[in-house]
SETI-419490 format. One record per residue (C-alpha): x, y, z. Coordinates in steps of 0.5 Angstrom, whole numbers, plus 2048, in hexadecimal, padded with zeros to 3 digits. Layout:
N
XYZ;...
% end
This chain:
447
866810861;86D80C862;87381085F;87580E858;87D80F859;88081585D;88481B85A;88481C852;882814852;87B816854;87981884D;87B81184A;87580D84A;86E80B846;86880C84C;86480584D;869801847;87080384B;86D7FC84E;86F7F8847;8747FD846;8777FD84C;87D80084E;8817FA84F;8807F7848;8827FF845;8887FE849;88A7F8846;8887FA83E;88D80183F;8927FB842;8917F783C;8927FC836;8977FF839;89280583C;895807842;89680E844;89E80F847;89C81484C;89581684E;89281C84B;88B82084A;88981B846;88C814848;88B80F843;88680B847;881812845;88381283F;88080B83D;87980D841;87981383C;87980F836;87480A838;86F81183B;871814834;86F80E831;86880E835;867815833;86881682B;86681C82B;86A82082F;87182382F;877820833;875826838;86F825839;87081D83B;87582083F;86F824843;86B81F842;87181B848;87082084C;86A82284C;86881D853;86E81C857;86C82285B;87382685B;87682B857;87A827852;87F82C84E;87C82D847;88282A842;88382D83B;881829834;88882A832;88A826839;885821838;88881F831;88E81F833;88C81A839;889816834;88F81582F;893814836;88E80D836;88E80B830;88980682D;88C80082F;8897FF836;883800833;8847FA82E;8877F6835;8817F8839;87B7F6833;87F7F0834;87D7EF83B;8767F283A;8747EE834;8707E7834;86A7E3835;8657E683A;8617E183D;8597E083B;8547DB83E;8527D483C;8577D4836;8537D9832;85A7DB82F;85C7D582B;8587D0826;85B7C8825;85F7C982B;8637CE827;8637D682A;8607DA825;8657E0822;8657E581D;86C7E7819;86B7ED814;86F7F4813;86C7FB812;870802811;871807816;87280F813;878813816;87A81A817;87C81C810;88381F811;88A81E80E;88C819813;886815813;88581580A;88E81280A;88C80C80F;88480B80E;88480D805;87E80F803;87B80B7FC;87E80D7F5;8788097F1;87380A7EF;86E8107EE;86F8167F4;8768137F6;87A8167FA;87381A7FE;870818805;87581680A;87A81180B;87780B80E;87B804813;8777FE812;8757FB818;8747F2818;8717F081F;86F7E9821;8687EA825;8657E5829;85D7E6826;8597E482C;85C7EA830;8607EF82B;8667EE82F;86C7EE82C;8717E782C;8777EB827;8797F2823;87E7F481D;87E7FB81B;8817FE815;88280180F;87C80180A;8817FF804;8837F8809;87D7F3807;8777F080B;8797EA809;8807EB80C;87E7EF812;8797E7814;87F7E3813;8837E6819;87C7E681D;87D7DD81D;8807DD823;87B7DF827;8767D9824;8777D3826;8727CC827;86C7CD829;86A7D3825;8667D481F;8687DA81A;8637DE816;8667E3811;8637E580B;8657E5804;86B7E9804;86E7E4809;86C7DE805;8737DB802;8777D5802;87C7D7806;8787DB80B;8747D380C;87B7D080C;87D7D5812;8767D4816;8767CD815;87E7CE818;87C7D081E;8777CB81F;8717CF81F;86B7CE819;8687D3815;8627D6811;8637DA80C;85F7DD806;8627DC7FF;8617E07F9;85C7DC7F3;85D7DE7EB;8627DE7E7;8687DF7EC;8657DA7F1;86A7D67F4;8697CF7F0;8667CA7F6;8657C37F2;85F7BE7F5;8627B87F8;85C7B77FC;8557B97FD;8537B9805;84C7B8807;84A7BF809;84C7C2802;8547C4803;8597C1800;8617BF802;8667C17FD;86E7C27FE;8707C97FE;8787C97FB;87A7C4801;8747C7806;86E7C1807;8677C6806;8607C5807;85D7CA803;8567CC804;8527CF7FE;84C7D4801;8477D97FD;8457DE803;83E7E2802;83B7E7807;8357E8806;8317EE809;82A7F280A;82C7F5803;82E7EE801;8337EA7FF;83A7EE7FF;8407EC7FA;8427E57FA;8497E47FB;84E7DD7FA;8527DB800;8587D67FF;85B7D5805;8627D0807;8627CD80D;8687C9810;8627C5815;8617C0810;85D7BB815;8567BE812;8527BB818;8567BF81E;8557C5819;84F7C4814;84F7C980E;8497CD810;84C7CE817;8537D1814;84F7D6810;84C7D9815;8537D9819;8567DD814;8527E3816;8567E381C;85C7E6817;8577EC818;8597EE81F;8607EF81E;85D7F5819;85A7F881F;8607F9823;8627FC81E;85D80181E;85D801825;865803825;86480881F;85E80B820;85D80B827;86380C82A;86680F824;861813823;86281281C;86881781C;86F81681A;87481581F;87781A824;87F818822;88381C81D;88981681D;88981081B;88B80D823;884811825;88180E821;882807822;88380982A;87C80C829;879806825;87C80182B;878806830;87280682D;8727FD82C;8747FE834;86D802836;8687FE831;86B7F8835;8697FA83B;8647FD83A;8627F6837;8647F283E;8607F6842;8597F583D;85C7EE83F;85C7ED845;8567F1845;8527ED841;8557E6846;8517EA84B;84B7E9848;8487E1846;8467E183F;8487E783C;84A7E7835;8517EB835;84E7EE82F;84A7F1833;84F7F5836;84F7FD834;8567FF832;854806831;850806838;85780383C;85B808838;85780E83B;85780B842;85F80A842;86081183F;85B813845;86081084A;866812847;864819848;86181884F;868814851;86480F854;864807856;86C807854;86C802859;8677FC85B;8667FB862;8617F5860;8647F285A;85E7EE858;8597F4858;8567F7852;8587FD851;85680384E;857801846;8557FA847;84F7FE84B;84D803845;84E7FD840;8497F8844;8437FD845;8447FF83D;8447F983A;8427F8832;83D7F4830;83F7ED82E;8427EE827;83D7ED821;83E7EB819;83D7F2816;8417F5810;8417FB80C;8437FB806;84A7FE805;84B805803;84F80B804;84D80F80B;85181580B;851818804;85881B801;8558217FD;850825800;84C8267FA;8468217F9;84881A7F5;8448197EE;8428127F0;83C8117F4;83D8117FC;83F80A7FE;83A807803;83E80780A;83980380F;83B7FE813;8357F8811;8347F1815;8367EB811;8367E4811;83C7E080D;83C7DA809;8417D6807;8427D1802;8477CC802;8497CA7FA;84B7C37F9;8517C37F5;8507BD7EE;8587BB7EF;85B7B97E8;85A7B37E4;
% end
């Protein structure tokens, strides 16, 4: 095994995922936020950052037991450092290298045969979630906690988190973090620099405005949104009927292409609850992206959920995060986006090795097992053979899940937030096989 760094650089590193992360490109984020150390201490900068991304891998552990888990397989004693030196160390640092190094991490990542893109446009998702933070007196000032509605002012102050995802691989293009008082909508608005012409944006109903279509198209990129239906439906007049049922209308200014569908799952129990889609597009060329094609598309906007899931609950541990100040926490969100991303380039980069091999295929929870597994062994900082597989995109490969199948399951509560029985029958949470058929309702245009 080659040396991670010598002296008190030896802890800075990330076992196998140093080859993403590696040294050079922490050194340029610490240059860029203005993160380097103005004389070398025990805990330099550099070491600092890998200690953020390893506490980002191990959710569950406390800032000690990451630091152990560095130490663990470098085979020399290290010198223990106190939590109260660590923390010091961190505020040292800041958050804005982290922010600078997401920028270098972030992007697409690589697939085979196109499977990443639909009309020669790449498939991207944009949709925001919310992230509980320590509940200190710092922490409610910046981030407050909601004052309406029923039980305000309970639970813990929460950021909202909007990401721009690639949906083939779950890779993240951009991010902006806030407070939660800071709308989605407003957060989506500053992520339209990393659109550009040759990308498909899907976003569900929360994101469906006007203006939102109006900063898309902007940035030469096309979307795909769902809209709402009812009473508070945006008005969308029929100026003309296509042959595959869908309609084009003007959206205040925004040429449109509407699609109408009724969705029907139907199970061995028998047919689920059928739902009404309306979906807006600004493809409007129905030939290159038929009507019956888009609807199944938008069930991609699904993957940018996953992620999220994958960020909270498999890396996050489904716990609220460690800092108690509001640039911890910030610096912490950044450091957790970082290691989500690279633990995504190298599923990447092992699934190229394999022809054929649907990216979904990939387990998350399996690379993240591997990865922990090399940082606590310190091994493969360095590669010798660049090309060669290594032990995550190893793991990965020979644990691979199956191809992905239409299943659903209905919708209900898991984790129950009183211990005493509820009065309502017990809901049924098996996951069925389903088939899906879709409908497309052809408008009548006004007379």
């Amino acid at each position: 095994m080659r040396p991670s760094a010598p002296d008190v650089f030896a802890p800075g590193h990330l076992g196998e995922l140093t080859q993403v992360v590696p040294f050079e490109m922490v050194d340029a984020a610490l240059e860029a936020g203005g993160g380097v150390q103005r004389r070398v201490r025990r805990l330099p900068s550099r070491v600092v950052v890998y200690l953020l991304l390893a506490g980002a891998l191990f959710g569950s552990v406390g800032w000690s037991g990451v630091w152990s888990r560095l130490c663990a397989g470098l085979g020399r004693p290290v010198e223990p450092v106190s939590a109260s030196s660590i923390s010091q160390a961190m505020r040292r640092v800041g958050p804005a290298p982290l922010k600078a190094l997401f920028d270098l991490l972030s992007g697409p990542l690589p697939v085979q045969g196109g499977a990443d893109r639909f009309a020669s446009r790449r498939v991207v998702a944009l949709d925001g979630t919310l992230i509980a933070v320590a509940d200190t007196e710092a922490n409610r000032a910046a981030f407050p906690k909601s004052r309406s509605g029923r039980g305000s002012g309970a639970g813990y102050p929460m950021i909202r988190l909007v990401t721009l995802l690639a949906a083939s691989t779950r890779s993240l293009l951009a991010a902006a973090v806030d407070s939660d008082r800071v709308g989605e909508t407003s957060l989506a608005a500053g992520l339209i620099r990393a659109m550009g012409p040759g990308m498909l944006v899907l976003a569900d109903r929360g994101l469906a405005s006007t203006g939102m279509w109006t900063l898309i198209r902007s940035a030469g990129s096309d979307f795909l949104t769902r809209v709402r239906t009812g009473t508070s439906a945006l008005r969308l007049d029929v100026e003309r009927v296509l042959p595959d049922g869908s309609w084009l209308s003007n959206a205040r200014g925004t040429r449109v292409r509407v699609i109408d569908a009724r969705i029907t799952p139907t199970t061995t129990t028998g047919p689920e609850r059928t739902g009404h889609w309306r979906l807006v597009t600004s493809l409007t060329d129905h030939r290159r992206a038929p009507a019956d094609q888009l609807v199944r598309l938008y069930h991609e906007r699904w993957e940018i959920e996953t992620a999220y899931c994958e960020l909270k609950s498999a890396l996050g541990a489904g716990r609220v995060l460690r800092a108690r100040h509001p640039r911890g926490v910030l610096q912490e969100v950044w450091a957790l986006l970082c290691a989500y991303q690279a633990l995504r380039t190298a599923m990447a980069d092992a699934v190229l090795t394999s022809p054929g091999t649907d990216p979904d295929r990939a387990s998350f929870t399996v690379a993240l097992t591997a990865a922990r597994d090399q940082i606590v062994l310190a091994q493969h900082i360095t590669a010798d053979r660049p090309d060669l597989t290594g032990p995550i995109g190893t793991a990965v490969l020979a644990a691979l899940l199956p191809p992905r199948r239409p299943r659903t399951r209905t919708r209900a509560i898991k984790r129950a937030l009183s211990k005493h029985r509820a009065r309502t029958p017990h809901p049924d949470r098996t996951t069925y096989p389903v088939t899906i058929t879709t409908h497309i309702l052809t408008p009548h245009p006004d007379p």
